[in-house]
N, C-alpha and C positions, 0 to 999 in steps of 0.2 A: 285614393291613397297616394302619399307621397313617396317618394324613392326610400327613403327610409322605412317608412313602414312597410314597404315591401320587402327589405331586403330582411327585415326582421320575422315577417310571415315565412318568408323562406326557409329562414334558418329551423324556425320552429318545426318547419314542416320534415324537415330533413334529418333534424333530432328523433320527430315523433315516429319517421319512416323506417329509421335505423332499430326504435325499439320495437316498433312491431314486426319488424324481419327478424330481430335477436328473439323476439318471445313467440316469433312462430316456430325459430329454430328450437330452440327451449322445449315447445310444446312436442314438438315433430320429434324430439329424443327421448320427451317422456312419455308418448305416446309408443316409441318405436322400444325403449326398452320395459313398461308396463305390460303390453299389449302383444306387440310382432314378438319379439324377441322374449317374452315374460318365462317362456319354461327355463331357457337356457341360463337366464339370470339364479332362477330358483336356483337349479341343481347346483352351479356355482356357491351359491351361499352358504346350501344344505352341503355341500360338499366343505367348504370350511368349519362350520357348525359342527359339524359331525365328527369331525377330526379330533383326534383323542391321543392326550399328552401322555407319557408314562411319569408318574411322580416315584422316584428311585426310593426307595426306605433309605436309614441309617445303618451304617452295617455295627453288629453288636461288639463290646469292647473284649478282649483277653485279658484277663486279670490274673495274678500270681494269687498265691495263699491268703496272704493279708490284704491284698485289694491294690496293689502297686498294677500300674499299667504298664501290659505285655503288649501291646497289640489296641492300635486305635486308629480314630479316620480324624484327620487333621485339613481345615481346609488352606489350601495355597495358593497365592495369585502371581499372576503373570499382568505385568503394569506393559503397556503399549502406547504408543502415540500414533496421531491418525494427524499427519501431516496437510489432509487435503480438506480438513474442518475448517468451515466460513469463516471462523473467527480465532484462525490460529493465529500470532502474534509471533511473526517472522523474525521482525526486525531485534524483539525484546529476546526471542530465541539464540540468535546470532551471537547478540551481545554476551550472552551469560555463557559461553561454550563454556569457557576458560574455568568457570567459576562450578557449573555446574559438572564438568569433568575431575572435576581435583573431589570434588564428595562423592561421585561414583566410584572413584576408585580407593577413596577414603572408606566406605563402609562395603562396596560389594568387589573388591579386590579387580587386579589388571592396573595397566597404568592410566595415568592421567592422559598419556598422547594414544592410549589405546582408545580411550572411550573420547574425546576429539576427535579422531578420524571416523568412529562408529557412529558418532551422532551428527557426522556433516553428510554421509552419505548420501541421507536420502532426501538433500541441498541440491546436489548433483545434478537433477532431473529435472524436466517441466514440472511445474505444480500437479499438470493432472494426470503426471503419471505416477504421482509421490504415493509408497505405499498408507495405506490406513489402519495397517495393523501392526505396527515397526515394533518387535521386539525391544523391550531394555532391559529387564531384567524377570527373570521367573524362578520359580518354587521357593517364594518368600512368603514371610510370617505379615499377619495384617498390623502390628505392631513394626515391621519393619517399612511396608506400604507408607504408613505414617511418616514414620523417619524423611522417607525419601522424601513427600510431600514438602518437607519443610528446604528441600534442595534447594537453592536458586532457579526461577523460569519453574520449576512446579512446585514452587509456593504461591503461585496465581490462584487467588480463590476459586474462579470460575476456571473449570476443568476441561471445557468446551478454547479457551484461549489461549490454553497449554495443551492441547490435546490427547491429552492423559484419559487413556479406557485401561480398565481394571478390567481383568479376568480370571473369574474364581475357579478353582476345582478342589473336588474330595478327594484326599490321598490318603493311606493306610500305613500309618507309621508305627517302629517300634522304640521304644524311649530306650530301653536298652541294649539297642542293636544287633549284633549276634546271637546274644544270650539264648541258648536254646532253639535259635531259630529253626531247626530241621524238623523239632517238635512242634514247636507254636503254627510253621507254618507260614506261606505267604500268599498275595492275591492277584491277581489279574486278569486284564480287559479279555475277555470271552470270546470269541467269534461265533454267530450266528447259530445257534442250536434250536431242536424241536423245543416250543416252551419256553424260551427263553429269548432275550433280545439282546440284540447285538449290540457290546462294548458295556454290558452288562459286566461290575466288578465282582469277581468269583472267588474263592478257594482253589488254589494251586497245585498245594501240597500243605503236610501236618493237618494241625486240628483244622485250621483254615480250612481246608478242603471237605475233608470227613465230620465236621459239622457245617457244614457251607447252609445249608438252607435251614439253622438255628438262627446262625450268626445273620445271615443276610435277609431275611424279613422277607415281610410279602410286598411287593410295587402296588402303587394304587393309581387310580385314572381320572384323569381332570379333562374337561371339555370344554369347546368357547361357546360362551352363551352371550346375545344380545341384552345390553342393558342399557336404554334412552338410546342415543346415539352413538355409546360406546360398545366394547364388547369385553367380559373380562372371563379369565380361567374358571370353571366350577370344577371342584374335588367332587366326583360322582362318589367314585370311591377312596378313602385315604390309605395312602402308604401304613404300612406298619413297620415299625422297626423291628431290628433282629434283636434277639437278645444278649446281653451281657454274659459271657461264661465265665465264671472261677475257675481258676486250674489249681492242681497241688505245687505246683514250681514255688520254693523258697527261693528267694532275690539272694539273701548270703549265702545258703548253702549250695544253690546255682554259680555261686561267683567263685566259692573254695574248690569244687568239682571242676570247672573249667580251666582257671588255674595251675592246678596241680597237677591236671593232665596234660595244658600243653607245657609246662615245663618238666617233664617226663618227655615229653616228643621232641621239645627242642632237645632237650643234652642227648638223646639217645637216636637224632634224626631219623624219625621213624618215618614210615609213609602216611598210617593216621593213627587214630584211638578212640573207644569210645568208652565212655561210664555214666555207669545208674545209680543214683543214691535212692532210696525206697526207705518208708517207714515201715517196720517190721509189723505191730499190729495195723494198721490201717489199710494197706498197700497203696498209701500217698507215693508215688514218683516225684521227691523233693527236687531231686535235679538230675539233670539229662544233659550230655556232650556229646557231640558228633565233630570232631576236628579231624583235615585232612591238609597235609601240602596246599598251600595256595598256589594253584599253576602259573598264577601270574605275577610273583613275587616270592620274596621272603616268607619267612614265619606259615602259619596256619590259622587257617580258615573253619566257619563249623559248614559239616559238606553233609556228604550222605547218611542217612538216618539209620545206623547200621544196628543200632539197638535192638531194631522189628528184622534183621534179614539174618539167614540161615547161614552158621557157617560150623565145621568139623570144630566141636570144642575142646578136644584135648582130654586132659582129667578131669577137667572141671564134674566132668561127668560120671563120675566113679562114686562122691558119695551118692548120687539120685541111683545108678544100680544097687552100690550099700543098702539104699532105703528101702530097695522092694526088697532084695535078701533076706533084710533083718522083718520086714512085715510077712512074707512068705514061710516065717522059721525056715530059710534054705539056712543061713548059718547062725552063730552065737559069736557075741565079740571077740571072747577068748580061745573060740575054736583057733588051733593050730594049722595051715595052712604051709605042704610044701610045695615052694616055688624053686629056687634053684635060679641059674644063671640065661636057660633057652627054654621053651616049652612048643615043640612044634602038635598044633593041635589042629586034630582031622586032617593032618597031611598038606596044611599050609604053611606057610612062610613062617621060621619060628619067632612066635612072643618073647620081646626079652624086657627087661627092667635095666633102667640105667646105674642102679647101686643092689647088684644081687646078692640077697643072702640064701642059705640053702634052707629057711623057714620062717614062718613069720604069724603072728594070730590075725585074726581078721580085722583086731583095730587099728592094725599095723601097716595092714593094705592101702588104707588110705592117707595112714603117716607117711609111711616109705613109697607112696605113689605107686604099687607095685601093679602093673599091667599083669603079670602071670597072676597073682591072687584073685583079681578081679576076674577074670577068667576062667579060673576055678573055682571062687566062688559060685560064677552065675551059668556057667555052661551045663552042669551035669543035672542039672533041676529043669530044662527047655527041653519040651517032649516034642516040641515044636522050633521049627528056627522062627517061625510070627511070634511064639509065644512072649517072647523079649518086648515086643513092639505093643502085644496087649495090654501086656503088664503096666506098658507106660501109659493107656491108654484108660487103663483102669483107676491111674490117679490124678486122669484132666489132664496131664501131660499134652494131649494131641489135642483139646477145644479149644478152641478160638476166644482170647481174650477182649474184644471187641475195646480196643485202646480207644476209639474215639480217633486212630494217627493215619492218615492215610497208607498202603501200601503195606498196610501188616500181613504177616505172614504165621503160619502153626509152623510146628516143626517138619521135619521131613523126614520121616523115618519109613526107607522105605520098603513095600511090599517083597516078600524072600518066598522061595520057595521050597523044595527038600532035596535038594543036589549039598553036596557036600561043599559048594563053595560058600552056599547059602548060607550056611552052619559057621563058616571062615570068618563072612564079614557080619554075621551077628556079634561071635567073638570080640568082633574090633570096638563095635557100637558099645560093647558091654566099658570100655574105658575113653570115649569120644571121638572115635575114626566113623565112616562109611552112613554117616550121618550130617544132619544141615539144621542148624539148632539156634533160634533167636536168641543172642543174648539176655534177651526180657524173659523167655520161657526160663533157663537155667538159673538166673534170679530168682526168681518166685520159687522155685523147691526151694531153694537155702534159705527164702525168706519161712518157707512154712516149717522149716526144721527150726527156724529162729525162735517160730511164733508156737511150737508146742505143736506141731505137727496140721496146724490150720493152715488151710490152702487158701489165702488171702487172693482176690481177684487185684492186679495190677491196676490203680486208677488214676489218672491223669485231671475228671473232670469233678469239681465237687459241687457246685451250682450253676441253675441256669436263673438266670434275673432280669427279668422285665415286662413290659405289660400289666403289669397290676401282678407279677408273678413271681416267688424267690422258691424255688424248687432245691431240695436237696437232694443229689444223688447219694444211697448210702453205702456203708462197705458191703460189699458181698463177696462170695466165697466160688472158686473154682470146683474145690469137694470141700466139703464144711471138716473134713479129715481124711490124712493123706497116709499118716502114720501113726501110731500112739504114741502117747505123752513121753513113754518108757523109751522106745526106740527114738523119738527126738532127741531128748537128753544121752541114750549114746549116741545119735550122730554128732550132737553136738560136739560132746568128747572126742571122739575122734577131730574133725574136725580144728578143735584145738588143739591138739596134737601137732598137727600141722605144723602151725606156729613155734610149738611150749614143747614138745617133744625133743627127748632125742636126736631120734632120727627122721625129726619134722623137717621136709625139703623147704618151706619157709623160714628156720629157727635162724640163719642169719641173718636176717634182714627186718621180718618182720616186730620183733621182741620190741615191745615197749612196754614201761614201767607206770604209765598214765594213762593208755586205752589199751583193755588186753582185746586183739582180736584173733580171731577163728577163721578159719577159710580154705579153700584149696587153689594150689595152683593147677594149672593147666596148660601145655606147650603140644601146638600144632604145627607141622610143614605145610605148606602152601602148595597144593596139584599145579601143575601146568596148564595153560589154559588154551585151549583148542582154539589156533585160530583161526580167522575166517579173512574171507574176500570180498571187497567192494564192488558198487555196481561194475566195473568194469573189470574185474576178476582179478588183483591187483590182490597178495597178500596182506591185509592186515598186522602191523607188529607193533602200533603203538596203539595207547587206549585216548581216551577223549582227552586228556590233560595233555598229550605227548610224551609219555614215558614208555619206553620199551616194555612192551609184554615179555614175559617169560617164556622160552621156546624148547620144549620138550616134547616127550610123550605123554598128547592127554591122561590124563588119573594119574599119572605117577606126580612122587612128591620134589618138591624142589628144597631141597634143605638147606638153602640159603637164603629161603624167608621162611619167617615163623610166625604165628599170630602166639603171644603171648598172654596170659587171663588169670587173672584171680579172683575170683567169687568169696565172697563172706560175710559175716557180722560182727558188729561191735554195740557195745562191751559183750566181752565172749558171754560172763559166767549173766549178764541179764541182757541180752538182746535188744536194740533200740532200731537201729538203721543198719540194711543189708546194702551190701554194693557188688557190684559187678564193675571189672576193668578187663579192657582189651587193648592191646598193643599192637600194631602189627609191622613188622621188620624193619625192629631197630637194626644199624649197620655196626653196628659191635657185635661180632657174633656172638663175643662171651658171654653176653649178657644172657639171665632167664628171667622168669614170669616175677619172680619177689623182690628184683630190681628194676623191674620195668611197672608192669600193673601191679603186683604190689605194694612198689613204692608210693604209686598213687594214688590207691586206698588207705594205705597210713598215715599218709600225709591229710589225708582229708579228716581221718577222723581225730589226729591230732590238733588240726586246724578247726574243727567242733571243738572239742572241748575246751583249748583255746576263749573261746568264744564263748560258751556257757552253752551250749548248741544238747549237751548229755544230761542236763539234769543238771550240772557240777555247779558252783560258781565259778566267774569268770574269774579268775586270780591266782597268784600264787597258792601253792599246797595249803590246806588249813592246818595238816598235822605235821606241818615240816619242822625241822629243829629252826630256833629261830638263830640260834647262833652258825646257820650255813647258809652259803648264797641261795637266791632262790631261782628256778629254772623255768626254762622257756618250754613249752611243750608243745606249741608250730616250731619247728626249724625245718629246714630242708638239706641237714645234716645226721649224720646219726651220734655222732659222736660229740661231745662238747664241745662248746667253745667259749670263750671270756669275751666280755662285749663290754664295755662302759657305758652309759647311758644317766647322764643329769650327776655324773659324778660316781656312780654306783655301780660298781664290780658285780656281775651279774656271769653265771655261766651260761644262763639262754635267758632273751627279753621275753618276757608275756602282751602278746596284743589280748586290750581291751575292745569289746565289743560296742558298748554305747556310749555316744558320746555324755563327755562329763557336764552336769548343769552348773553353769557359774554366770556370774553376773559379766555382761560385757562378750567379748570375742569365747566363743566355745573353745573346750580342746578335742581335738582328734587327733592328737598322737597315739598310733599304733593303729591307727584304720586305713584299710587299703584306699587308693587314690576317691573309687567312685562312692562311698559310703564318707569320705570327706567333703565332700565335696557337693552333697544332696543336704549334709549337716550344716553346713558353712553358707552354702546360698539359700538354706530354707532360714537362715536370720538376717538373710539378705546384704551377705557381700560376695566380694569377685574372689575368682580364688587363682590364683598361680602357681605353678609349681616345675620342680626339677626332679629326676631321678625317675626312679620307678618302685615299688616294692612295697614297704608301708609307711607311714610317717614318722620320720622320729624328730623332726622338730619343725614349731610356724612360728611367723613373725607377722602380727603381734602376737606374743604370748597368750596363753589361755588368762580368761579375767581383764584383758585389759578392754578398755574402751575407747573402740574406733568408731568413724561413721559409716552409718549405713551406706553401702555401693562402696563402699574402699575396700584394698583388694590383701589379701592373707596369704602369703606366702609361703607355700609346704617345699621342706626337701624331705625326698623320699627314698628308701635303702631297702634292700633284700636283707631280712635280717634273720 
């Protein structure tokens, strides 16, 4: 052979020497991981294999009466950029700062030099220390995702060149925000419990919590399984969703009750208030307010769910003693009853009335509020000081209404014994002192006096829906009867007395000539509240907001706050919707309970009917004279006023309820902001506006025809 062909034999051999050391190596690992090493490899595998994902259900939606959504899981993403991706496009990045900073701050607010210096940041660094998960923006809508896509530099098709990672998450939103929320309920990440898995989304509080495991479904379990050379998730078992509940909550009758109550809070700066609208037959809970001071600003907030919690109710409480008197035959309505100016009974502290006369009948006890009747009514018939506490106990008063609301509570009426003080503070209970009394419980009597003496069970939920499943829950009854039909109709009577009486402690106030209502007031002092020391033995004087506690003698009364209440129904003489208000210390001393919670039960059921909410139609009187103005029957005045409106002298405006159907741009004049504004973008334009109150005029006019996505401008007036 020649020097060539040698030098060619060589190479070959050097080629052929290199693969048979690489294929001995080859063989030598796969011998060493088949064979030496084969167990450890297994359990390895079988250890991934094995491994089991949790697939989270859908949590179920809250729904109002008619199906509007209270409560739903919305998903939101968080857009990121990974800086240190192979084929990020530096240079194309650089360029667009300018460009692509004036549309960040065009659609997601900050300035233009805010979001330049926030997106050169992570320039700053070596490459390989450049984050990969750089924030830009989060808890956006996947329609807005889009948007941004069309940015400069993340208009790159390819998302790898832009280094744009999208990150999804479920979140639990409520469309109408506050509305109710102490009710409805809120959710959050879990920590680590038996049974349950950690960062697991829960129930908080409200129905949220106390239907937590309708709402939130069963988890199911997916596993890796080998498939060809891949490996992909298998659903051993699937998730189940939770299911959908209906609630009674009315969206307008929710929006008039909130409302009317904080503006009662605001004129009268109160600390909070709460109110229940209920339907009298059904015991649908149409609307529920919980407002309290915003510790961290202005106005009010909706806070603690004071609706379920115990508090000393005043008179409120006097017709439910009325009702067992008059079912006891202890009295007759026209029985005569003397009271007088003091009545010290069993040698305590003497009973007095704030308007004494020297007699009064029994239906008069409850017109003229009179603490000494009430007392003498119900003291001389209790052979027992419990006896009081059975009697309530006899008409479901003290069972547990099983709201569905987290944190409910019975009343507290508590155990006495037969010492004569015991006999003292039963006295007191017989008119609303020495007692701890959910606003929902003292509802529901007035509601079953409303309803003919049927003790309507309070209901919050009326279907569950989903799975193949629409379950109705139906009305049920605390006692199927509380009173007779005879004795409801005089409680009733009395009752409106109240109002329509004489010497009804509501008759100033309450008197209206377009919802007659029935009710009582009710005025409580506020005990002093025992205070306590921090871990490091420091007195406590302020409560969690920062406002000063009250500092006296535990149980005694501070009479410089009051919880103020008015319990009742409307229309008196046929009963529709009962309500219950609580005030609690407005800073006008002057004030009482039929300008404070009063007022905001008027207002509300004026603001129904208003609306066509009673049966009525929605409109001027039908039998009015037509030669006189016609009047407004929402105002938040009592007394007249002239108002102009489109030309027309009017003594009060009437809001219409629905929007009117015309060809072109809707009208919503006379509809408050959120009810325009659901009307106006559900025919898909933009809406803008001024003021606050209701509408009384848009541009364009009603009828006219603009383009779809152009924008309708409301001014809005308290009128």
């Amino acid at each position: 052979m020649n020097a060539l062909e040698t030098r060619t034999v060589l190479r070959y051999a050097v080629i052929i020497g290199l693969i048979l050391a690489f294929s001995s190596l080859v063989v030598s690992e796969i011998f060493d991981t088949t064979v030496t090493h084969k167990k450890n490899w297994d359990d390895k595998a079988d250890s991934v294999l094995m491994k089991r994902k949790i697939l989270y259900p859908k949590r179920g939606d809250i729904l109002a009466c008619d199906g509007s959504v209270l409560a739903t899981n919305i998903t939101s993403y968080t857009v990121r950029v990974d800086y240190r991706s192979q084929q990020f496009k530096e240079d194309r990045y650089t360029a667009a700062l300018d460009s692509l900073s004036d549309s960040l701050a065009t659609y997601f607010g900050n300035t233009k030099d805010y979001w330049k210096s926030y997106l050169k940041k992570p320039l700053e660094v070596k490459k390989e220390e450049r984050p990969r998960w750089y924030k830009i923006v989060s808890d956006i809508t996947y329609t807005e995702y889009l948007k941004l896509r069309t940015f400069p530099f993340f208009n790159i098709p390819n998302k790898n060149k832009c280094g744009l990672v999208l990150d999804s998450k479920m979140r639990r939103r409520n469309p109408y925000g506050e509305m109710a929320l102490r009710s409805i309920g809120m959710v959050g990440e879990m920590p680590r419990r038996p049974g349950q898995v950690r960062g697991e989304i829960r129930g908080v509080w409200g129905l949220e919590r106390d239907l937590d495991s309708l709402l939130y479904g069963k988890p199911g379990v997916a596993r890796i399984v080998p498939v060809n050379r891949n490996t992909l998730n298998w659903t051993d078992t699937p998730a189940v969703d939770g299911y959908t509940i209906k609630t009674t909550i009315d969206i307008n009758m929710q929006d008039i009750v909130e409302n009317e109550l904080s503006k009662v809070l605001v004129s009268t700066e109160s600390d909070w208030g709460v109110a229940i609208l209920m339907d009298v037959a059904t015991g649908d809970i149409k609307a529920i307010s919980n407002l309290e001071r915003d510790p961290n600003g202005k106005g009010y907030i909706e806070g603690m769910n004071r609706a379920i919690l115990g508090f000393e109710p005043g008179s409120v409480m006097k017709p439910i003693s009325m009702l067992i008197a008059l079912e006891k035959g202890w009295v007759k309505p026209n029985q005569v009853i003397t009271t007088g100016a003091r009545y010290a009974y069993a040698s305590g502290p003497a009973i007095t009335d704030c308007s004494p006369v020297s007699s009064m009948t029994a239906m008069e006890v409850i017109e003229r509020s009179s603490n000494i009747g009430m007392t003498k009514i119900i003291m001389p018939h209790l052979d027992s000081a419990a006896m009081y506490k059975q009697c309530l106990k006899e008409i479901g008063f003290l069972d547990p209404m099983n709201l569905h609301i987290a944190g409910e509570r019975i009343p507290n009426i508590r155990n006495v014994g037969k010492s004569n003080w015991d006999y003292i503070d039963v006295s007191r209970m017989t008119y609303g002192y020495t007692t701890q009394i959910p606003p929902i419980y003292t509802l529901s009597v007035y509601n079953a006096i409303a309803n003919g003496g049927r003790y309507v069970r309070p209901r919050f939920v009326t279907n569950l829906i989903g799975n193949g499943v629409d379950s109705v829950i139906p009305v049920s009854y605390m006692k199927d009867r509380i009173c007779s039909e005879k004795n409801a109709e005089i409680l009733r009577e009395m009752l409106t007395r109240v109002v329509w009486g004489d010497h009804g402690t509501a008759r100033r106030v309450m008197r209206s000539d377009v919802v007659k209502i029935a009710g009582k007031t009710g005025t409580c002092y506020s005990t002093f509240e025992r205070l306590k020391t921090d871990k490091n033995g420091k007195l406590i004087t302020k409560d969690i907001y920062g406002r000063d506690i009250p500092q006296g003698t535990p149980g005694h009364y501070d009479k410089n706050r009051k919880r103020l209440s008015f319990c009742g129904f409307f229309p008196a003489d046929k009963p529709q919707y009962s309500c219950f208000v609580m005030v609690f210390n407005p800073k006008n001393s002057g004030l009482g309970a039929p300008a404070t919670s009063g007022a905001v039960l008027k207002e509300i059921a004026l603001k129904m009917y208003s609306r066509g909410m009673l049966g009525n139609v929605s409109d001027y009187r039908a039998n009015s004279n037509p030669n006189t103005r016609p009047t407004l029957y929402a105002t938040n005045e009592s007394s007249k006023r002239e108002n102009v409106c489109e030309g027309l002298c009017v003594d009060q405006f009437v809001r219409m309820p629905d929007v009117a159907t015309t060809a072109g741009v809707p009208s919503v004049k006379g509809l408050g902001l959120r009810e325009a504004i659901v009307a106006l973008e559900k025919e898909g334009y933009n809406v803008e506006f001024e003021g606050d109150g209701y509408v009384v005029s848009q541009t364009p006019q009603a009828g006219c025809m603009a383009d779809k996505g152009s924008s309708v401008k409301l001014t809005l007036k308290h009128i």
